[in-house]
C-alpha positions as CSV (number, residue, x, y, z in Angstrom):
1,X,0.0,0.0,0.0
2,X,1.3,3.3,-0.8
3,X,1.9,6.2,1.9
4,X,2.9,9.7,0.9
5,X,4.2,10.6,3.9
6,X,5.3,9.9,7.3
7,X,1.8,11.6,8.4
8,X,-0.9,9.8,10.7
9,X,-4.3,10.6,11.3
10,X,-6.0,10.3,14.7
11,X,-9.6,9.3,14.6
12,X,-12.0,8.8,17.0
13,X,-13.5,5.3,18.5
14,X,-16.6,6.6,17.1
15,X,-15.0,7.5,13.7
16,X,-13.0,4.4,13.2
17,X,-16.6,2.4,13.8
18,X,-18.2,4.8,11.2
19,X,-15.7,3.5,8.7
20,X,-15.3,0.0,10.0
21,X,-19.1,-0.8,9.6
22,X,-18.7,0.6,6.2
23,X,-15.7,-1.3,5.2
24,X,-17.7,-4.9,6.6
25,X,-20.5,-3.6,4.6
26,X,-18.6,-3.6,1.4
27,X,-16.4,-7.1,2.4
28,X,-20.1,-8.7,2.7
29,X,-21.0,-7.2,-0.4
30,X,-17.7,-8.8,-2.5
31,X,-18.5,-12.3,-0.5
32,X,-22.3,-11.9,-2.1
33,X,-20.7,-11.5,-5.2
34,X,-18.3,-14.6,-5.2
35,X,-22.0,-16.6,-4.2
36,X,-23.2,-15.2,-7.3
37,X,-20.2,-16.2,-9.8
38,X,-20.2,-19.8,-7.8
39,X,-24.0,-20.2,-8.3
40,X,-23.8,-19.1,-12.1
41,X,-25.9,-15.6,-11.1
42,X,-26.5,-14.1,-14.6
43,X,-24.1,-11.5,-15.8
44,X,-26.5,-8.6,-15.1
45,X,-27.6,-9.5,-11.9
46,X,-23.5,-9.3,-11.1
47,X,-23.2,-6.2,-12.6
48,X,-26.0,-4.4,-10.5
49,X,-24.0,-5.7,-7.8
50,X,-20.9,-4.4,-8.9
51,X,-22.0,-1.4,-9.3
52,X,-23.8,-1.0,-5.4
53,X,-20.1,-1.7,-4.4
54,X,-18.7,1.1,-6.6
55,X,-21.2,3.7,-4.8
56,X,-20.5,2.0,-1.2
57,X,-16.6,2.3,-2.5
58,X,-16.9,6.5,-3.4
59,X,-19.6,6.8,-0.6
60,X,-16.5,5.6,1.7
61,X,-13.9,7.6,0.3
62,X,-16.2,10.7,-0.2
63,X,-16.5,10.5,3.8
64,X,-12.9,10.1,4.7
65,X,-11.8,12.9,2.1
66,X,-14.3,14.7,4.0
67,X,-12.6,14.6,7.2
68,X,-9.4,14.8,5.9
69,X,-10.4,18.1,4.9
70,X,-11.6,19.6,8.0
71,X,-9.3,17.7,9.9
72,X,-5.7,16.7,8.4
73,X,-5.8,19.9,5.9
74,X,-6.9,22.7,8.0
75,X,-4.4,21.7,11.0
76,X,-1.9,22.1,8.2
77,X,-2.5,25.3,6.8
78,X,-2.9,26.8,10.5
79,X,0.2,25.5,10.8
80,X,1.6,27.2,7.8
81,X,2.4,24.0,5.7
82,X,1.6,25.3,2.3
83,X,2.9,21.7,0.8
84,X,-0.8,20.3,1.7
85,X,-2.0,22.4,-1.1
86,X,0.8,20.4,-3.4
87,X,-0.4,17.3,-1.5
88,X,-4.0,18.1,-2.2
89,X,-3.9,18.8,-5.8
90,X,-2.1,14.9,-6.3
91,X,-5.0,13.4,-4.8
92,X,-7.3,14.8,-6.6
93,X,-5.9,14.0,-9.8
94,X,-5.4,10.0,-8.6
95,X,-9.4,10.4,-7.2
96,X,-10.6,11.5,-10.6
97,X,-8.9,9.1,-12.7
């Protein structure tokens, strides 16, 4: 897994269940799927599924970029680290490839 820095982000019991519950959500979703190819589902019925996994996938991501925002992002420009904005800018181009 790549890391782009030496950075850490604290998160909350509360947070880390947020994301947790989705993250079980999704795993439960990819084992339905696998039940589907192993039981010869048809192709479109896969498909639908697929893409309910894509939206749980960018729902997840949408939250954590979220916080990172108001959390990671504005601790570093209070701070005076101007790089986040550098930092920022590559994210967005890997999130909307």
């Amino acid at each position: 897994m790549e890391k782009c820095c030496n950075k850490t982000t604290h998160r909350t019991e509360e947070e880390k269940k947020i994301i947790n519950n989705r993250i079980n959500r999704i795993e439960g979703q990819l084992k339905g799927i696998k039940k589907m190819v192993n039981e010869d589902t048809y192709c479109n019925d896969i498909l639908i599924q697929l893409s309910a996994i894509e939206n749980s996938v960018k729902s997840l991501s949408n939250h954590i970029l979220e916080k990172h925002l108001y959390n990671c992002v504005i601790k570093d420009l209070e701070a005076g680290n101007l790089d986040i904005v550098d930092e920022l800018i590559d994210l967005f181009k890997k999130f909307n490839k």
